[in-house]
ZAMARGU-4260 file (C-alpha; in steps of 0.2 Angstrom, whole numbers, plus 5000, padded with zeros to 4 digits):
<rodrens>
0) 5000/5000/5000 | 5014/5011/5005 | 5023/5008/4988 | 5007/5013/4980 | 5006/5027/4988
5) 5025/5033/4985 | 5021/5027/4963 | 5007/5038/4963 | 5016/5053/4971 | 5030/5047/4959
10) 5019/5050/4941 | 5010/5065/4947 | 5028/5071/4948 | 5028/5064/4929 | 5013/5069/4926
15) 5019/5088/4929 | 5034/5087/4917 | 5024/5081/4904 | 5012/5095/4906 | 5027/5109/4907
20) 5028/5115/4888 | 5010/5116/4888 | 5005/5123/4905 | 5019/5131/4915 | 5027/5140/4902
25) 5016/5141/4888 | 5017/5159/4887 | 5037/5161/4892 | 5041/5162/4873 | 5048/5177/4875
30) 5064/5181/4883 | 5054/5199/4892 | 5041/5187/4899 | 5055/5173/4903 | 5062/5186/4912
35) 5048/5194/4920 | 5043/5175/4927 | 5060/5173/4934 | 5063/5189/4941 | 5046/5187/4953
40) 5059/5177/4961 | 5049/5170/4979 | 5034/5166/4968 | 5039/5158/4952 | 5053/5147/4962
45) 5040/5144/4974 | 5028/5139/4963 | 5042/5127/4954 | 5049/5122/4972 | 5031/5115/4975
50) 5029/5105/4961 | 5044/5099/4955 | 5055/5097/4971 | 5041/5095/4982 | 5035/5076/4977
55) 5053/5068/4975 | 5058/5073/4992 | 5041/5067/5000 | 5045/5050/4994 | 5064/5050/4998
60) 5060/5056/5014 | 5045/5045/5020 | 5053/5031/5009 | 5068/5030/5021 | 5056/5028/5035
65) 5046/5014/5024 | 5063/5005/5023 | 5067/5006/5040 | 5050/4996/5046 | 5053/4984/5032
70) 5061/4972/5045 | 5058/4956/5035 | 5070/4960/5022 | 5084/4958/5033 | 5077/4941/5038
75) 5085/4924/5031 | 5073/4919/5017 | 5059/4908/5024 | 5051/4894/5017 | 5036/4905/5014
80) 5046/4917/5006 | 5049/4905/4991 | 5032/4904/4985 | 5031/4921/4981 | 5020/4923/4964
85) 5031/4925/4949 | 5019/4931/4938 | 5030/4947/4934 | 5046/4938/4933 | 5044/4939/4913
90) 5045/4958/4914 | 5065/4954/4921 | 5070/4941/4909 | 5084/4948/4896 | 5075/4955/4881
95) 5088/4961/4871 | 5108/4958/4873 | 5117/4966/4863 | 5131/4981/4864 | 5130/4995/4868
100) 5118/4993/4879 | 5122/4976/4886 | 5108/4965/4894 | 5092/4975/4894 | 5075/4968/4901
105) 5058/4967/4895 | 5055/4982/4909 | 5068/4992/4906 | 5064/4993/4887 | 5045/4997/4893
110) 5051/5010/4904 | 5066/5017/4892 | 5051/5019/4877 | 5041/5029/4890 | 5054/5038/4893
115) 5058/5043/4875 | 5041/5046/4872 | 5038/5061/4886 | 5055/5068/4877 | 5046/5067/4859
120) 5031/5073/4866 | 5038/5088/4877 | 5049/5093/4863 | 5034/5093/4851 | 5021/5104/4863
125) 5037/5112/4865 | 5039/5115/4846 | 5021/5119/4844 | 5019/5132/4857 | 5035/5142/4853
130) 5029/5139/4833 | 5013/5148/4837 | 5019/5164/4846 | 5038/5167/4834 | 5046/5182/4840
135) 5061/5190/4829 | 5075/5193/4840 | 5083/5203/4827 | 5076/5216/4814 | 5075/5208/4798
140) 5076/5192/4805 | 5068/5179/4793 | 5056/5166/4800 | 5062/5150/4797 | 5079/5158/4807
145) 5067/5162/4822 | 5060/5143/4820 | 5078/5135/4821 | 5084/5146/4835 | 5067/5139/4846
150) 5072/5121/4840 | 5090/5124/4848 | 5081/5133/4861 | 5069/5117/4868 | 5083/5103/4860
155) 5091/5114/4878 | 5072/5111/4888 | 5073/5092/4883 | 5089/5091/4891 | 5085/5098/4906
160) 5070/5083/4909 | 5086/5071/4906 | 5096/5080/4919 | 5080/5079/4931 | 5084/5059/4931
165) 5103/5058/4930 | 5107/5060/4949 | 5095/5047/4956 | 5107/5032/4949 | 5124/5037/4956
170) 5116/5040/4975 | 5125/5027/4983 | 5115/5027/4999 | 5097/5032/4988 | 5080/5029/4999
175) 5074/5029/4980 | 5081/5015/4972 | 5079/5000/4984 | 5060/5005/4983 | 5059/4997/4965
180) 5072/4985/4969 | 5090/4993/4960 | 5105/4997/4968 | 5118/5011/4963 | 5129/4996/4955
185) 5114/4988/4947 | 5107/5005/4940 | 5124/5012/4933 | 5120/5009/4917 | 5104/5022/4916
190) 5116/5035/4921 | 5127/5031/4906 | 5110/5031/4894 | 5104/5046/4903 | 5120/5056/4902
195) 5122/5051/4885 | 5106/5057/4879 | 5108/5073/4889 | 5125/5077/4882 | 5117/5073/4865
200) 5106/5086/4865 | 5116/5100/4876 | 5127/5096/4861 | 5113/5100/4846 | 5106/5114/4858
205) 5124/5123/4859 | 5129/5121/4840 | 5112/5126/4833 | 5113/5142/4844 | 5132/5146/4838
210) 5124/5141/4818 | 5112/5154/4823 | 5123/5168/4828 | 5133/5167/4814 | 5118/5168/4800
215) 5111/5180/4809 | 5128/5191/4812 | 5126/5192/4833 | 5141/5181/4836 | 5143/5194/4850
220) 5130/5186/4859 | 5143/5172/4862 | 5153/5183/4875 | 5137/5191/4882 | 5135/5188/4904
225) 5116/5195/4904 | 5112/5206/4920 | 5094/5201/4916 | 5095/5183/4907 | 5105/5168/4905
230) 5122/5169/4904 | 5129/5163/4888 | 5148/5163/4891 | 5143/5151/4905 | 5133/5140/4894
235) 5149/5139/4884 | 5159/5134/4899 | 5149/5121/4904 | 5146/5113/4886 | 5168/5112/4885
240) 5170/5105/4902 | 5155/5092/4900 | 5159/5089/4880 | 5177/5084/4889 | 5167/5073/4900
245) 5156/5065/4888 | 5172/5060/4877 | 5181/5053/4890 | 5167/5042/4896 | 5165/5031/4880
250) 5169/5012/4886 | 5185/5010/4874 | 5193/5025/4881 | 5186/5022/4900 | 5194/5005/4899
255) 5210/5010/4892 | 5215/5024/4900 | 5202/5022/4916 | 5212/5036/4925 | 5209/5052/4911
260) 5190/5044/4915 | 5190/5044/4932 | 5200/5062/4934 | 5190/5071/4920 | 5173/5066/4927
265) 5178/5073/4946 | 5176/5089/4936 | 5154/5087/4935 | 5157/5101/4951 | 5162/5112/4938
270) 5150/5109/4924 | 5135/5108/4936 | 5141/5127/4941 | 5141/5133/4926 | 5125/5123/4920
275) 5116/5128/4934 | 5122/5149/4931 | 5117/5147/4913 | 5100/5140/4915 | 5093/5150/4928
280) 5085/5148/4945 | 5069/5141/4939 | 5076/5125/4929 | 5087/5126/4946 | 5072/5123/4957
285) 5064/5108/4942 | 5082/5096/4942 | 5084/5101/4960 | 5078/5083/4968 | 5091/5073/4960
290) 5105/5085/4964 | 5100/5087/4982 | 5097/5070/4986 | 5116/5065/4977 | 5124/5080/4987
295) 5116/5075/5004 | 5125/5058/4998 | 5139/5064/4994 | 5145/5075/5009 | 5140/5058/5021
300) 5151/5049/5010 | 5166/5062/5013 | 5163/5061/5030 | 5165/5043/5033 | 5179/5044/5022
305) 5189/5054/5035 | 5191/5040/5045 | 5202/5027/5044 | 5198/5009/5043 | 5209/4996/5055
310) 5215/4984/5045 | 5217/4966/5053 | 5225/4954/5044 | 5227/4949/5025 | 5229/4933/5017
315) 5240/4932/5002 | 5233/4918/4988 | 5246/4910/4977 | 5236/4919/4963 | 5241/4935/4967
320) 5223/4939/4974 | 5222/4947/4992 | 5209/4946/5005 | 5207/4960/5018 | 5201/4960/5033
325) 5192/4974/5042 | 5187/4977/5062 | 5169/4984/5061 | 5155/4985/5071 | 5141/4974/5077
330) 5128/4984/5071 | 5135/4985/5053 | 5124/4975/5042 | 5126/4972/5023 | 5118/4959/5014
335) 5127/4947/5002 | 5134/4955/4985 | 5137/4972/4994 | 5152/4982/4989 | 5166/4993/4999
340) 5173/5008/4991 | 5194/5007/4995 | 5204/5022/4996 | 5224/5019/4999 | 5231/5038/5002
345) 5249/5033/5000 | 5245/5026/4983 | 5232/5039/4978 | 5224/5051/4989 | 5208/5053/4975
350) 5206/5035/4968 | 5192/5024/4976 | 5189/5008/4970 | 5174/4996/4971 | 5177/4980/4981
355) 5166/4965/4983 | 5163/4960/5002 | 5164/4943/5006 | 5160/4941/5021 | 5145/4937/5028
360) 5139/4951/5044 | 5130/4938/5053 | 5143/4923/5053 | 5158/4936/5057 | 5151/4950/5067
365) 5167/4959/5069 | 5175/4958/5053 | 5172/4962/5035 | 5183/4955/5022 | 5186/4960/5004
370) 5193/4952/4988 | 5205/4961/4978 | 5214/4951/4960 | 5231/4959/4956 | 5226/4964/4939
375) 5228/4987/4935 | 5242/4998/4942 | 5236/5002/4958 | 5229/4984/4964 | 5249/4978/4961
380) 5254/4992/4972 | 5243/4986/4985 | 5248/4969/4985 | 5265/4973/4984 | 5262/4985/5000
385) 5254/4973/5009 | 5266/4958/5005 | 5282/4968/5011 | 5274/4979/5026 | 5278/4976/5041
390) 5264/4989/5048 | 5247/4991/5044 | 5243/5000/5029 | 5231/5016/5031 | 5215/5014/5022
395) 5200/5023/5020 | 5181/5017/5016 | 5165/5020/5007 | 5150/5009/5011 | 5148/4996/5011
400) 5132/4999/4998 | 5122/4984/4990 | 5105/4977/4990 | 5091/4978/5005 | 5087/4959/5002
405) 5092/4945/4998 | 5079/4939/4986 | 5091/4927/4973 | 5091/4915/4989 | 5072/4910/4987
410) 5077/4899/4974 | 5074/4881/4971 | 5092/4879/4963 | 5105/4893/4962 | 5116/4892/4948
415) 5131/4904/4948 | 5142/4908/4932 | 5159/4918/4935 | 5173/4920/4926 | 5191/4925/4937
420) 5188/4935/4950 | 5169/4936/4946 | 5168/4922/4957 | 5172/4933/4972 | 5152/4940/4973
425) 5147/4921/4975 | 5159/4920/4992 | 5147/4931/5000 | 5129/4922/4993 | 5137/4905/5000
430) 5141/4913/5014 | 5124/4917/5018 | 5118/4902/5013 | 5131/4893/5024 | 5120/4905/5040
435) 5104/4900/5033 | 5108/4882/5035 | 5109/4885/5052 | 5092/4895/5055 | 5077/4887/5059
440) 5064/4886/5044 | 5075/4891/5034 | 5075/4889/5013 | 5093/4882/5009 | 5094/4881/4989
445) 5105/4870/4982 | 5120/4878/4973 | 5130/4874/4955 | 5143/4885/4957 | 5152/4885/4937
450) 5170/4896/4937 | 5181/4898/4924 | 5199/4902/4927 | 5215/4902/4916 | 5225/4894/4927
455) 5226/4881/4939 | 5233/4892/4951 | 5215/4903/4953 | 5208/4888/4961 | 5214/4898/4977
460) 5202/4908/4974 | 5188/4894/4981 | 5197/4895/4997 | 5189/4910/5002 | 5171/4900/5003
465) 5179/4895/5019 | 5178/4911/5032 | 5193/4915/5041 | 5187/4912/5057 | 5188/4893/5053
470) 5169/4889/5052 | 5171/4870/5052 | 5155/4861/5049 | 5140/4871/5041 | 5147/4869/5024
475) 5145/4849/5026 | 5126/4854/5026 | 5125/4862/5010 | 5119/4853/4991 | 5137/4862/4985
480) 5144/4856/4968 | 5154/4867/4960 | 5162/4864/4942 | 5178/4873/4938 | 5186/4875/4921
485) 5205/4877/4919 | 5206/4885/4901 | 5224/4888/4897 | 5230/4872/4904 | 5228/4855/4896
490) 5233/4844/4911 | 5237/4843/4929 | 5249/4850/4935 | 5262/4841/4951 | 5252/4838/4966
495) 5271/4846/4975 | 5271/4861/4969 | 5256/4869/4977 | 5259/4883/4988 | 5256/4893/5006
500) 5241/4903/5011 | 5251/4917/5017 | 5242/4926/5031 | 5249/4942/5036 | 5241/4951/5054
505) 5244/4969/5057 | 5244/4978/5075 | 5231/4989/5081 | 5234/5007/5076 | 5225/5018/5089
510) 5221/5032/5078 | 5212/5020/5065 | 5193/5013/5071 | 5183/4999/5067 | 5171/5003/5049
515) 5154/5009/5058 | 5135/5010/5050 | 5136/5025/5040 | 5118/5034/5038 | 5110/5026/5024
520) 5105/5008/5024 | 5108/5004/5041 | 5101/5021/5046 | 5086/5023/5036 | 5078/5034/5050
525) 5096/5047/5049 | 5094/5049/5032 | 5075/5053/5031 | 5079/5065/5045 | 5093/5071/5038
530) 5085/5074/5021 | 5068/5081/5029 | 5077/5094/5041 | 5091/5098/5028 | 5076/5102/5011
535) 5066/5112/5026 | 5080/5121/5031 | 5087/5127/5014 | 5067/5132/5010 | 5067/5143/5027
540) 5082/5152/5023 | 5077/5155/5005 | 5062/5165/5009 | 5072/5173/5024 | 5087/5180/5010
545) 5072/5184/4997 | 5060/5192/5007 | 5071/5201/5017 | 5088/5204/5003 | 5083/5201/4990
550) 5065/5210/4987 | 5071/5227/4996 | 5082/5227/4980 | 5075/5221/4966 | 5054/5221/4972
555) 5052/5208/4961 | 5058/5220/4944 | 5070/5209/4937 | 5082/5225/4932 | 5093/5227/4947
560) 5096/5212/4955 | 5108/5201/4943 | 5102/5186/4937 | 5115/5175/4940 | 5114/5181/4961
565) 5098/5172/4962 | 5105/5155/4958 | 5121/5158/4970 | 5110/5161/4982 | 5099/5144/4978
570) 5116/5135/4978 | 5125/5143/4993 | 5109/5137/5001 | 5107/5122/4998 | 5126/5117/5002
575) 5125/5123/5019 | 5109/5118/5023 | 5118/5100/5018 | 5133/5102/5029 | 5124/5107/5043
580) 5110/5093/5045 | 5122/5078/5040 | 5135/5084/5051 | 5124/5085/5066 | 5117/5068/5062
585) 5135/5060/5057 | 5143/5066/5072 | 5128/5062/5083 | 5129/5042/5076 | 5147/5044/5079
590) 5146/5048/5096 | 5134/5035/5098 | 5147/5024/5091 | 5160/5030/5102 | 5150/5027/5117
595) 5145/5008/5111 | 5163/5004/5104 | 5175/4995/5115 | 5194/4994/5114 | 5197/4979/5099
600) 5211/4971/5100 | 5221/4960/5087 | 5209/4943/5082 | 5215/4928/5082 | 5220/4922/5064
605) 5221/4905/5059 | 5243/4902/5055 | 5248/4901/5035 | 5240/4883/5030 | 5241/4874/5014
610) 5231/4880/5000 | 5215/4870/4998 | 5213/4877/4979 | 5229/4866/4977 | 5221/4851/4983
615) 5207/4853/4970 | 5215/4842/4959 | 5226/4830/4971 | 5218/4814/4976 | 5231/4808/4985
620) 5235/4823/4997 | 5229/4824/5015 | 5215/4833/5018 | 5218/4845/5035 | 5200/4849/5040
625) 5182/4840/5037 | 5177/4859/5027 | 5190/4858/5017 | 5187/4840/5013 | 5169/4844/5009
630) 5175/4858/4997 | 5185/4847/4988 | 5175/4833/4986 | 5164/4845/4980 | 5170/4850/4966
635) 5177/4845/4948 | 5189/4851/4938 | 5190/4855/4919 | 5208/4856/4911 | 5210/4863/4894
640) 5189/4866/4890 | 5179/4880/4893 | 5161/4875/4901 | 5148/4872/4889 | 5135/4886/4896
645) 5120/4878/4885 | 5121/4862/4891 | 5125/4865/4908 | 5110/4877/4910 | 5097/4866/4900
650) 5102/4849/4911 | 5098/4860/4928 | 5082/4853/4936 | 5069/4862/4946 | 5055/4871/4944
655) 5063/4890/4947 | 5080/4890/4944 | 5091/4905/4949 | 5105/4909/4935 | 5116/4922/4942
660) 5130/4928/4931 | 5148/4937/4936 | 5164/4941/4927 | 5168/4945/4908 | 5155/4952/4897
665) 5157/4938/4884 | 5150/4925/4898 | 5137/4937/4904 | 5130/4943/4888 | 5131/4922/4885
670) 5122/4917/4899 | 5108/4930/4896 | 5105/4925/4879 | 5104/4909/4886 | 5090/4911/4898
675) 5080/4922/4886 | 5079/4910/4873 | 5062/4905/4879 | 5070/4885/4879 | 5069/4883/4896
680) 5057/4895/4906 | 5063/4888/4924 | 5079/4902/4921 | 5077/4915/4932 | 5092/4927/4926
685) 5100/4940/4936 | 5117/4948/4930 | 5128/4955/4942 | 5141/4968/4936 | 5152/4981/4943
690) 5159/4986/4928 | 5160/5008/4930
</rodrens>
């Protein structure tokens, strides 16, 4: 009911940007009256605040309180639970796999044509309006000149609509997004088509005005900062630093040369300053949800970031992957395919890299582990670091972020496809599975774990199903069989020459402290508070500078009070109204933390054993613990063949089959096709990628 409630608020808000070219600014198609409407600053913005900010933030805001009752989701999965009606599950089933675009379902096609169509229909009231009441900015001005200066003009308005979405999928903590079931991760990818489109037609919008200039002699206008309008040098500035973006993003050059990416895209501050000072207050106040709700994000990420994370121990795999482990508190709970951001300063104080968490919060209630794969630049300088340091390395933290529910575990049979170190998300599902065996009426699906590796020497990697703390018979309890596929080798290799599970423990360092629930999905209530007193604030301080700066001024004329001021003054507000509330609220919960947390000292780590990954394919060698013998008799390995996908998924038997899939885009994009091949319609698909 409460989600009903929060969809229809949700298409009201819709409904308003569809009625926007012909209600609200039906008669703005001059720039006197655009002008006039923007300079009665308190009721125009008002009137905007009202209907376009107003809706998102109800539901973000009562959302995060919705999520915090929902206290089931954090429950294992019951036996209830599993006969949940899949009459929608077609709607999630891969429709169309192909690149660009990667795996698209049969909902976010449905949702992607609506989409398109309130751009084609807004652009074309747009059109039809502006068509209807031309207006020569220029004596002798000729009208099909005036026509293609208004179709630059709202190519501009359609981007703004774009811009009004393109927040909402990289807010890390969002109260929006787990209420239709997507993560930050899991919704990347609508960012990249959103900010695509956008930069598309910001694109068209800036060369058809400069075409414009130049036919109709005003390239003067290009240099022109209007006291009374928009300002067209910083249009220009914005379309260079986002054109700059936008080139940098395209996937071969992201992939390639992922740092120019990564450093050239910090600069969206910059663009989104100069956007904001060229469009005005009043578009300010429409695309203002998404920007607030990121920012509010944002500034409780940095301040979790300050601190620094204590860093346990580490175990070193004869593959050259890592595992980390982390103190952290009780009350931190993820669920199973989370990620942690990773900042290393003496490596790079500005780079953050995503991190699956393998751990499971209920099995180990003090630590959180992460898997790292020596593969770029900077990963081989951690492993180097942390192979020859004889101290603890300073680290810092984001998250960790991931789904509210663990809903792939209702499952008859879960099958999990990963290729390298796309395995690593399945540590943390068979972790959590490996719990649930021990739960009362709890729904324990069996599990086909299929991995492809290069070499031999990855099987290490399946050691990390086994938690550190040296869990010793739950996993005996599980339906495990796992298939492993060694591609670049044709046989097997001696049984001497396996190698040592190095384990390295660090001391304590007094200044660094266990990684604590930041505000967000372990705080629903903080966030809602925070993003209720923090909107209320910004909206009491706005009518305070207007009614008592601004108007004494200007009284609402539009002629002395410059343009540009007012949206300043809209951004100067919101930033502090955001620094205020989430600082109160982060340093509240850290006191609270403070008070709860006791002295942690070094935990006891099992000493280097032999690598079980090695024993994968050794008969003959003695097994040291009944897990380990269970994992191993578990599982079969492949030498010199690459798993035959189609057959494996067609021979799986059950009713509801859960296909999860993890690792290169070849496999994914295979085992996708796979399951929306309509062959076997007991394939439940579900792709995991962190691919950014």
């Amino acid at each position: 009911m409460i989600r009903l409630i929060f969809l229809v608020v949700f298409l009201g808000w819709i409904v308003i940007w569809i009625l926007l070219p012909t209600k609200v600014y039906k008669n703005t198609w001059t720039p006197k009256l655009e002008s006039k409407l923007n300079s009665t600053y308190f009721e125009g913005e008002g009137n905007n605040l009202l209907l376009f900010s107003f809706p998102v933030m109800f539901i973000a805001a009562f959302g995060s309180v919705y999520l915090h009752f929902q206290k089931e989701l954090r429950k294992p999965t019951c036996k209830s639970a599993v006969v949940s009606s899949n009459r929608l599950s077609f709607l999630k089933r891969p429709l169309l796999v192909m690149a660009p675009l990667g795996i698209v379902t049969a909902m976010e096609i449905a949702f992607a044509a609506m989409f398109i169509a309130l751009l084609i229909w807004s652009l074309a009231n747009y059109l039809y309006v502006s068509f209807g009441h031309l207006h020569m900015h220029k004596q002798g001005e000729k009208i099909w000149q005036a026509k293609f200066r208004s179709v630059s003009l709202r190519l501009g308005y359609i981007g703004n609509i774009c811009w009004a979405f393109l927040f909402f999928p990289v807010t890390r903590g969002s109260s929006i997004l787990p209420l239709v079931g997507l993560t930050s991760e899991s919704s990347i990818k609508y960012h990249i088509w959103v900010g695509h489109l956008s930069m598309i037609l910001f694109a068209a919008h800036a060369v058809g005005f400069i075409i414009y200039w130049a036919m109709t002699n005003q390239m003067a206008e290009m240099l022109e900062w209007s006291k009374t309008w928009v300002s067209n040098v910083a249009g220009e500035i914005a379309i260079v630093v986002g054109l700059a973006m936008w080139v940098t993003s395209f996937e071969r050059i992201r992939r390639k040369m992922f740092e120019v990416f990564f450093y050239t895209h910090h600069l969206y501050s910059l663009y989104l300053f100069f956007y904001l000072l060229h469009v005005g207050a009043a578009y300010f106040c429409m695309i203002l949800p998404g920007i607030f709700l990121f920012l509010v994000d944002r500034y409780l990420r940095f301040l979790q970031s300050r601190q620094r994370a204590r860093l346990l121990s580490s175990r070193l795999l004869p593959c050259g992957t890592i595992e980390l482990n982390f103190s952290k508190s009780r009350g931190l709970y993820y669920n199973p395919t989370s990620i942690l951001f990773l900042n290393v300063p003496s490596i790079s104080k500005l780079q953050w890299h995503p991190f699956t968490v393998t751990s499971n919060c209920n099995m180990e209630p003090e630590t959180l582990t992460v898997v790292i794969k020596r593969q770029g630049s900077w990963s081989q300088k951690l492993y180097q670091k942390i192979s020859s340091s004889v101290g603890p390395v300073e680290m810092s933290v984001e998250g960790p972020y991931g789904p509210i529910s663990s809903h792939f575990l209702r499952h008859e049979l879960l099958v999990m496809v990963g290729g390298g170190s796309g395995v690593t998300p399945f540590i943390s599902i068979i972790r959590q599975i490996i719990f649930q065996s021990t739960q009362p009426d709890s729904h324990i699906p069996r599990i086909l774990l299929v991995c492809a590796f290069k070499n031999s020497g990855d099987l290490a990697i399946l050691d990390l199903l086994l938690p550190i703390n040296g869990t010793t018979t739950q996993i005996t309890q599980l339906q495990l069989q796992i298939e492993a596929y060694i591609t670049r080798e044709e046989e097997q290799p001696i049984a001497d020459t396996k190698k040592l599970l190095q384990t390295i423990r660090f001391k304590p360092n007094q200044s660094d402290s266990p990684i604590t629930a930041a505000l967000g999905p372990n705080n629903w209530l903080w966030l809602g508070a925070v993003i209720t007193s923090s909107f209320v604030m910004f909206l009491l301080l706005l009518g305070i500078v207007t009614r008592y700066y601004i108007y004494p001024i200007d009284h609402n004329t539009g002629e002395i009070y410059h343009f540009s001021y007012f949206v300043l003054w809209d951004l100067l507000l919101v930033c502090a109204s955001i620094v205020i509330a989430s600082g109160a609220a982060f340093l509240w919960c850290k006191k609270q933390n403070g008070v709860e947390k006791q002295q942690i000292e070094n935990l006891e780590v099992p000493n280097p054993t032999a690598s079980p990954g090695s024993d994968l394919y050794s008969a003959d060698t003695e097994l040291e613990s009944v897990p380990h013998q269970s994992l191993v008799q578990a599982t079969n390995v492949h030498f010199g063949a690459r798993p035959d996908l189609k057959r494996i998924l067609f021979e799986c038997k059950g009713s509801d089959v859960g296909v999860l899939a993890c690792g290169p885009k070849a496999m994914r994009h295979e085992v996708a096709k796979i399951c929306s091949s309509g062959l076997a319609d007991n394939l439940h698909f579900e792709s995991i990628s962190f691919d950014w």
